[in-house]
C-alpha positions as CSV (number, residue, x, y, z in Angstrom):
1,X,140.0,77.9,109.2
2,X,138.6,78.4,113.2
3,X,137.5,81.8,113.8
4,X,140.5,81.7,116.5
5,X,143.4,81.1,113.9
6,X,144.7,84.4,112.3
7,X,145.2,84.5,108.4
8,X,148.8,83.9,107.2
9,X,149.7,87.2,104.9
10,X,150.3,85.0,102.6
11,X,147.2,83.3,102.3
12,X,145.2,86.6,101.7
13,X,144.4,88.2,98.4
14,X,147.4,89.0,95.8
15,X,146.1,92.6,96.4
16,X,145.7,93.2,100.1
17,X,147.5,95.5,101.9
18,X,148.7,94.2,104.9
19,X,148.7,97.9,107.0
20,X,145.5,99.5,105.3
21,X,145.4,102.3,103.2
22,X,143.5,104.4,105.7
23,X,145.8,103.4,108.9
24,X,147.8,106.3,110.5
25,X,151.6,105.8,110.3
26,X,154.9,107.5,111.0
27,X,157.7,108.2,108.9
28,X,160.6,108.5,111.3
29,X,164.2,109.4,109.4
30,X,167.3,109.3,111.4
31,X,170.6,110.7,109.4
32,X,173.8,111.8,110.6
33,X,177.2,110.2,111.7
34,X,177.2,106.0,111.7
35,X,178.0,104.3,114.6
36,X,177.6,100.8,116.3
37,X,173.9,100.8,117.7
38,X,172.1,103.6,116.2
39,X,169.1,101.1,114.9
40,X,168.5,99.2,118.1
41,X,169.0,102.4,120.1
42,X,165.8,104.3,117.6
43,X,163.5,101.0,118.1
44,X,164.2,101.0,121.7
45,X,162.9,104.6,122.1
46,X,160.0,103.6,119.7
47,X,159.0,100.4,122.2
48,X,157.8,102.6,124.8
49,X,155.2,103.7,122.8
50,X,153.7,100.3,121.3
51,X,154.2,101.0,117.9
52,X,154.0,98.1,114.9
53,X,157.2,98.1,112.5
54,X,155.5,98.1,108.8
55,X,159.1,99.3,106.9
56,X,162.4,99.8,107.7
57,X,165.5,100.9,105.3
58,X,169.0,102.0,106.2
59,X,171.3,103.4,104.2
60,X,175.1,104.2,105.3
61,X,177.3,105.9,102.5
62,X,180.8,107.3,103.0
63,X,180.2,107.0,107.3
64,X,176.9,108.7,107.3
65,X,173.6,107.2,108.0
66,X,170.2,107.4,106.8
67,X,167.5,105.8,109.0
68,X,164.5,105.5,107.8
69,X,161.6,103.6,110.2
70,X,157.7,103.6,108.9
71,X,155.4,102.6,112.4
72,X,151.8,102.8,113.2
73,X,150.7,105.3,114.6
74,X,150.9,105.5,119.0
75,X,148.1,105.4,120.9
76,X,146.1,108.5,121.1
77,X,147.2,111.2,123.1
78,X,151.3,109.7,122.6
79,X,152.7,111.0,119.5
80,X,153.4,114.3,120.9
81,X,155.6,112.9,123.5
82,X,157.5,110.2,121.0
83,X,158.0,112.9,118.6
84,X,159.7,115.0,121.4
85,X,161.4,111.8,122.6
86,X,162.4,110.7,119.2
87,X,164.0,114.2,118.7
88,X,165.9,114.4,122.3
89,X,167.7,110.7,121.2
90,X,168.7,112.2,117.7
91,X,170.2,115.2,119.8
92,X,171.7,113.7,122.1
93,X,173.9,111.8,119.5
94,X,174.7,114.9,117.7
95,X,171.9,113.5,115.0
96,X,169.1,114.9,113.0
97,X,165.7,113.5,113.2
98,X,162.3,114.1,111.0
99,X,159.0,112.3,111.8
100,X,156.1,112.5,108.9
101,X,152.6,111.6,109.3
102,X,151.0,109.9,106.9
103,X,148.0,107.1,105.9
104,X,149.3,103.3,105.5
105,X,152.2,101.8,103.8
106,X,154.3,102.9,100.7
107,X,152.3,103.1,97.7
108,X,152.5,99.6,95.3
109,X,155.3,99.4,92.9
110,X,154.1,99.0,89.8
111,X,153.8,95.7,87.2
112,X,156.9,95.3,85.9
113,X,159.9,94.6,87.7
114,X,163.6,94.5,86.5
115,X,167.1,94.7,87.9
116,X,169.0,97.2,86.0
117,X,173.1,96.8,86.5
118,X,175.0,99.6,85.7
119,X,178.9,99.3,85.2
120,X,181.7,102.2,84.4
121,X,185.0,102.4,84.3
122,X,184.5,105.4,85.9
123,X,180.7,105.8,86.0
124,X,179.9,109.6,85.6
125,X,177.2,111.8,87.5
126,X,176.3,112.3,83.1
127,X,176.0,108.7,82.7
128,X,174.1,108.1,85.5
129,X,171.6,111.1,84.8
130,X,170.8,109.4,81.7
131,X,170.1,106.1,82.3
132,X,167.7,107.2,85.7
133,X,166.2,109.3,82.9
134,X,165.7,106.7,80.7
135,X,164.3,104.7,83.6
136,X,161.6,107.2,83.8
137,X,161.0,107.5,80.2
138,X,159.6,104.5,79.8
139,X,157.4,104.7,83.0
140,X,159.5,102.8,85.1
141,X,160.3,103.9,88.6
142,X,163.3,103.1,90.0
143,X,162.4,101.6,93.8
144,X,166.1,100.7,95.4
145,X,169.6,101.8,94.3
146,X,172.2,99.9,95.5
147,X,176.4,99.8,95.1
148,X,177.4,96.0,94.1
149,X,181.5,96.7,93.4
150,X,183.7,99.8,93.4
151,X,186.3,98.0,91.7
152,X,187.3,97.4,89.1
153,X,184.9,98.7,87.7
154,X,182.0,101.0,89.8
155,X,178.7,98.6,90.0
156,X,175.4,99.8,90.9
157,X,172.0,97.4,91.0
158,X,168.5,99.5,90.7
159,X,165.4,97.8,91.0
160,X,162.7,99.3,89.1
161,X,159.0,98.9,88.5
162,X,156.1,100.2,86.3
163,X,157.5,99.1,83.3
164,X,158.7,95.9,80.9
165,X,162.1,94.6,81.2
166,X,162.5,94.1,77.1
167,X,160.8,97.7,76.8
168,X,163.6,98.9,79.4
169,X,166.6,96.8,77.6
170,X,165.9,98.3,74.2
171,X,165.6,102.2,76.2
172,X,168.4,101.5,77.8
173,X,170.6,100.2,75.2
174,X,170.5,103.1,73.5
175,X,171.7,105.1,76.3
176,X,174.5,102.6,77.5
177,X,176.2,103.3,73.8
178,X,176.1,107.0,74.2
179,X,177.4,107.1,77.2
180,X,180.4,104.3,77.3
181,X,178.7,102.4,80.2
182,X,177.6,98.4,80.6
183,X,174.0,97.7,81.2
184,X,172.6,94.9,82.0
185,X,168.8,94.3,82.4
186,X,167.1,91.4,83.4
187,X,163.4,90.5,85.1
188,X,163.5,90.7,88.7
189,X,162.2,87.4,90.5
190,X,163.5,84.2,92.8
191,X,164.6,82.6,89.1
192,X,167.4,85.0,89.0
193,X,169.0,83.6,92.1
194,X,168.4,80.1,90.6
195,X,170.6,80.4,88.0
196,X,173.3,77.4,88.5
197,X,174.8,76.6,84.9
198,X,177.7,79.3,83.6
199,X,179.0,78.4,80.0
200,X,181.4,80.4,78.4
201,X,183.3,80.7,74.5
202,X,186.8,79.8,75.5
203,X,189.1,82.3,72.9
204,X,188.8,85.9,73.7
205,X,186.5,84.9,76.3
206,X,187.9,82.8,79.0
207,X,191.4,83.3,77.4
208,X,192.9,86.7,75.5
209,X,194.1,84.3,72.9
210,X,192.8,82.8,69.9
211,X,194.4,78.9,70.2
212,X,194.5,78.3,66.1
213,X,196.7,81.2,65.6
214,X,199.0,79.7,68.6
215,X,199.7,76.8,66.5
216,X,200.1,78.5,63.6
217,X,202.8,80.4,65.0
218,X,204.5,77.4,65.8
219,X,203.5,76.1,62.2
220,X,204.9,79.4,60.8
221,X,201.5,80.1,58.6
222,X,199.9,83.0,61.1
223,X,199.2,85.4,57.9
224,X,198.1,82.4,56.1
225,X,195.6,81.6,59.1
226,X,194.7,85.1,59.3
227,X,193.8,85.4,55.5
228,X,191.5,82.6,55.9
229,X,190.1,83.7,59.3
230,X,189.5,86.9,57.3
231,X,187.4,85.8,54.5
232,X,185.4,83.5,57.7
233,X,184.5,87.6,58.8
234,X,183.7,88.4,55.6
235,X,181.3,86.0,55.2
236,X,182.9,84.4,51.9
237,X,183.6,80.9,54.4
238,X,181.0,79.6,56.8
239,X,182.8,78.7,60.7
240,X,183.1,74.7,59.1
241,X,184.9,75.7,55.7
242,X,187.0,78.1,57.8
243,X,187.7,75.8,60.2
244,X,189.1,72.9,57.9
245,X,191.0,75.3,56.1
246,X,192.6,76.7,58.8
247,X,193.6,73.3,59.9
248,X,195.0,72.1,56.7
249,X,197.7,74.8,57.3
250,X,198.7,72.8,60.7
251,X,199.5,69.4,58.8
252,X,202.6,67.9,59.9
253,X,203.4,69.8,63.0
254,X,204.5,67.8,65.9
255,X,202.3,67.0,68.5
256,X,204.6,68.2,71.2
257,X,203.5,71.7,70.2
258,X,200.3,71.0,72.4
259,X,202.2,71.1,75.2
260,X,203.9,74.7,74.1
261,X,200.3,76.3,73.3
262,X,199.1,74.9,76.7
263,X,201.7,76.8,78.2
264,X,200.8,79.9,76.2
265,X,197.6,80.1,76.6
266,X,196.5,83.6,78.7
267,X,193.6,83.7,81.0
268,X,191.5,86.8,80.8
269,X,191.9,89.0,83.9
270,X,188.9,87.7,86.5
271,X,188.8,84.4,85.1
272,X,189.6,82.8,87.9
273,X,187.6,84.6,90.3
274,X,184.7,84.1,88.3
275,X,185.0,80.7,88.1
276,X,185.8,80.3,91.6
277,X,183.1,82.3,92.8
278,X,180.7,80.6,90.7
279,X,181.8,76.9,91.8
280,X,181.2,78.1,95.6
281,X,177.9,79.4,95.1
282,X,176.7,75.9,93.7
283,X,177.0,76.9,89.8
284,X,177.6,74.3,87.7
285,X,180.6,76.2,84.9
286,X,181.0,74.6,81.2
287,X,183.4,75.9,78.1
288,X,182.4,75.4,74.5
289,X,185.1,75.9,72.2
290,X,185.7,76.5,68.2
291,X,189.4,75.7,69.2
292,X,190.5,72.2,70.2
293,X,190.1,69.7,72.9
294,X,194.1,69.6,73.6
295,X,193.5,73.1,74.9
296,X,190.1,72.8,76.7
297,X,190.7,70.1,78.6
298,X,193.7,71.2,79.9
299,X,191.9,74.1,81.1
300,X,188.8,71.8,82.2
301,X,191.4,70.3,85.0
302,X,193.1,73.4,86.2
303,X,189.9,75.2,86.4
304,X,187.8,72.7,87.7
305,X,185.1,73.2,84.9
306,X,182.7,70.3,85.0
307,X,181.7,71.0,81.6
308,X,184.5,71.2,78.5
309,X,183.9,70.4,74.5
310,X,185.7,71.7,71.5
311,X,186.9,70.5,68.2
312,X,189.6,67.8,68.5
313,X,193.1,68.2,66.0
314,X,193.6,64.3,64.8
315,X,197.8,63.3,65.6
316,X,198.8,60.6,64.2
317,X,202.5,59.1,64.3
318,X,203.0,62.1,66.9
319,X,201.7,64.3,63.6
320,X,199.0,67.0,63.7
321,X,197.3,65.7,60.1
322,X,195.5,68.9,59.4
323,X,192.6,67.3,60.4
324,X,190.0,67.3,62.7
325,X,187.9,64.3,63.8
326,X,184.2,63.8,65.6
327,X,181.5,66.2,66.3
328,X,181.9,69.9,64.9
329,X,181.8,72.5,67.8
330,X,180.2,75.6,65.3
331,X,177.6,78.3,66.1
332,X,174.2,75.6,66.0
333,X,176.9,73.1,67.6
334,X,177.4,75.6,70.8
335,X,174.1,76.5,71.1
336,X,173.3,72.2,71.2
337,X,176.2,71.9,73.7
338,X,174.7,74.3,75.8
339,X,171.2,72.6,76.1
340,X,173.2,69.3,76.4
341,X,174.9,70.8,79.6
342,X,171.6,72.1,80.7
343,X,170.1,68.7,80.9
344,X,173.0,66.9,82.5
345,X,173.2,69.7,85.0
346,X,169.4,69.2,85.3
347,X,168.9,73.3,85.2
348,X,166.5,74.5,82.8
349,X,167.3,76.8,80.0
350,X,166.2,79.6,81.3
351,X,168.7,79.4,83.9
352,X,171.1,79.7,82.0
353,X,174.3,81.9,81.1
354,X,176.1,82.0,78.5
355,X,179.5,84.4,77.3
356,X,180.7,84.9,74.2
357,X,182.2,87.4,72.0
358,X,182.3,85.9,68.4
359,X,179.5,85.5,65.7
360,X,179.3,81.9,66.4
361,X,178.1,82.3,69.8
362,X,174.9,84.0,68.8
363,X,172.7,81.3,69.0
364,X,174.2,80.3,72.4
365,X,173.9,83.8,73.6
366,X,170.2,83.7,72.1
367,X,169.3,80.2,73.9
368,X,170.2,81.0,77.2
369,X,168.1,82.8,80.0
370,X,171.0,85.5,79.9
371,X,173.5,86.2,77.1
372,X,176.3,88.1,78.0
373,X,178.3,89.8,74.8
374,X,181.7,90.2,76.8
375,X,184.1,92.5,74.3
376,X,182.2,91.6,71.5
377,X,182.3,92.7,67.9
378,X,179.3,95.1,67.8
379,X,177.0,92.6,65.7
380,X,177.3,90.6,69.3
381,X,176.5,93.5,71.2
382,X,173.4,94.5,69.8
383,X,171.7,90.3,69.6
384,X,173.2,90.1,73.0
385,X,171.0,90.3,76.3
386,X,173.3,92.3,77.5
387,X,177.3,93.7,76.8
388,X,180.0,93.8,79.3
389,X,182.8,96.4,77.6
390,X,185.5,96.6,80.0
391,X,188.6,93.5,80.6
392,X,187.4,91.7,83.6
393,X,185.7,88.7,83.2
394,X,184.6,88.7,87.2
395,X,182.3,91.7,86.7
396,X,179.7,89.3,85.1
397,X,179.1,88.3,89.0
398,X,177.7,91.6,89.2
399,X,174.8,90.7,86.6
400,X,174.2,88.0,88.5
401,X,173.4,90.6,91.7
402,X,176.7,89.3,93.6
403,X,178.7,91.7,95.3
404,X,182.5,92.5,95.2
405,X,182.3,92.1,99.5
406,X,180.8,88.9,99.0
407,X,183.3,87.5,96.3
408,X,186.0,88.9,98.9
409,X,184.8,87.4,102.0
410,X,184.8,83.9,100.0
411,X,188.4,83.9,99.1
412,X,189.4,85.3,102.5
413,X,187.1,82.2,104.3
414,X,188.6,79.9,101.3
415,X,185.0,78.6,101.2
């Protein structure tokens, strides 16, 4: 490089400051009403004097604004005049203003850095004491807060460094029991916004029903099912024994019954609009199901999944046989499906998410980059990466740091 040719920020040391430690700056803060212009209106006054940007952050909450501006220092003999300037603007707006002097740029955030997403149905001024607290507990220090959704469930993001994201998960945790709120925890970096394969469980995940005990009702053996699905919880049948069992009790039933659990079937509130959202924003979205192909791939159309497989019912002579034919979908199988889908999607694992609420998603959960226990039984919850607690299937978009504006402006541009 020419002595002529300035060094690219970039190109200098991982631990150079770009304004130096022992450089005078300015800490001007703006706060008062919102309206159109405030921020090129505070930079104009601030040209006159030939100060540098280093920082800027604005904040606007319920139609007031805070304006915060970090410059270099003017040259000598000037910051008298732009802190009287700076002030007479503010005033004559009906604002306040504050100017700090200080040395260089904000401190370094510490190693460590994680995205904490914090959702209640409401979310309290308690809960939200305790998990800052716990924040700090563990060393961390929380850099940015910022509101993803207010509906319909209240979503904040903070962004926190000092500390380990599993170190924070397993604080947190803790906290997110006691105080009946969702948290989410994840590492922060550019592979979070890389994530681009979604694949959920199908019953009491993408649907509130469970599909065997559709046809059962059909086949008039629901307690019969249910006894057997029972002993499955109890332990006393792996998912495979259960799952033969289960549909031995379907044998005989015509096949036009598929057709009457299609039309059955229940989508979980925010199913749609997570899928949607998902497809838009390049995602790739699979289902792997303990149920049966005659429901999945029903849904695999009307959803548009690109991904769908599940355990297939054999009919023969327009009969259910109370059999099931080719590859097992079980807890090892979804976990398998899930790398499979990885590949052909060409994402790596790590990029993945996976939902489930049931025992035999655990190892999917486990496998992917994030595992997301929605209204699991509490084994789930605690393997999980993380545990969404309330009905909506669409507040999993906030995990994945997308806003409820942004899922909005989508369906109104019908992007």
């Amino acid at each position: 490089m020419s002595a002529s040719q300035p060094q690219h920020p970039a190109d200098a040391p991982v631990d150079a400051a770009y304004v130096q430690a022992d450089v005078p700056t300015l800490l001007v803060k703006i706060f008062g009403k919102d309206r159109p212009g405030l921020t090129a209106g505070l930079f104009d006054t601030l040209a006159a004097y030939s100060v540098d940007v280093v920082d800027i952050e604005q904040v606007v909450t319920r139609g007031r604004i805070v304006l915060c501006a970090l410059v270099t220092e003017p040259p000598a003999g000037l910051e008298g005049d732009l802190r009287a300037t700076v002030h007479s603007w503010a005033e004559s707006l009906k604002m306040q203003a504050e100017i700090i002097s200080g040395l260089g740029d904000n401190r370094p955030r510490g190693l460590g850095r994680s995205l904490v997403t914090v959702l209640g149905h409401p979310l309290t001024a308690e809960s939200t004491a305790a998990i800052a607290a716990s924040i700090t507990g563990t060393g961390g220090n929380i850099d940015r807060i910022f509101r993803l959704a207010k509906y319909p469930v209240t979503a904040v993001e903070f962004a926190v460094s000092g500390t380990g994201t599993e170190e924070l998960r397993t604080a947190l945790a803790t906290e997110a029991a006691k105080w009946g709120v969702d948290v989410a925890v994840v590492a922060a970096g550019l592979h979070r916004r890389a994530q681009r394969l979604v694949v959920m469980d199908v019953d009491s995940t993408l649907i509130q029903d469970e599909v065997i005990e559709l046809f059962a009702a059909h086949a008039g053996c629901e307690d019969q099912v249910a006894e057997v699905t029972a002993a499955a919880m109890r332990g006393e049948l792996d998912f495979e024994q259960s799952l033969h069992a289960r549909v031995a009790l379907l044998e005989g039933l015509d096949a036009s019954v598929v057709e009457k659990v299609r039309s059955e079937v229940r989508l979980t509130p925010g199913a749609r609009t997570l899928i949607r959202t998902l497809k838009r924003l390049g995602y790739q979205v699979g289902v792997v199901s303990g149920g049966f192909t005659q429901v999945t791939d029903d849904l695999r159309e009307r959803l548009g999944l690109d991904f769908a497989q599940a355990n297939t019912l054999e009919i023969v002579d327009g009969k259910l046989t109370g059999k099931v034919v080719g590859e097992i979908v079980d807890r090892a199988g979804k976990a398998r499906l899930l790398r499979r889908f990885a590949e052909e999607a060409g994402v790596p694992l790590e990029q993945t998410v996976a939902i489930g609420d049931g025992a035999n998603d655990l190892d999917m959960l486990n496998a992917a980059g994030l595992g997301v226990a929605f209204n699991a039984k509490p084994v789930v919850r605690e393997a999980a990466h993380t545990a969404v607690n309330v009905p909506f299937l669409d507040t999993v978009l906030y995990l994945l740091g997308i806003t409820r504006e942004e899922v909005e402006a989508a369906d109104a541009q019908g992007a």
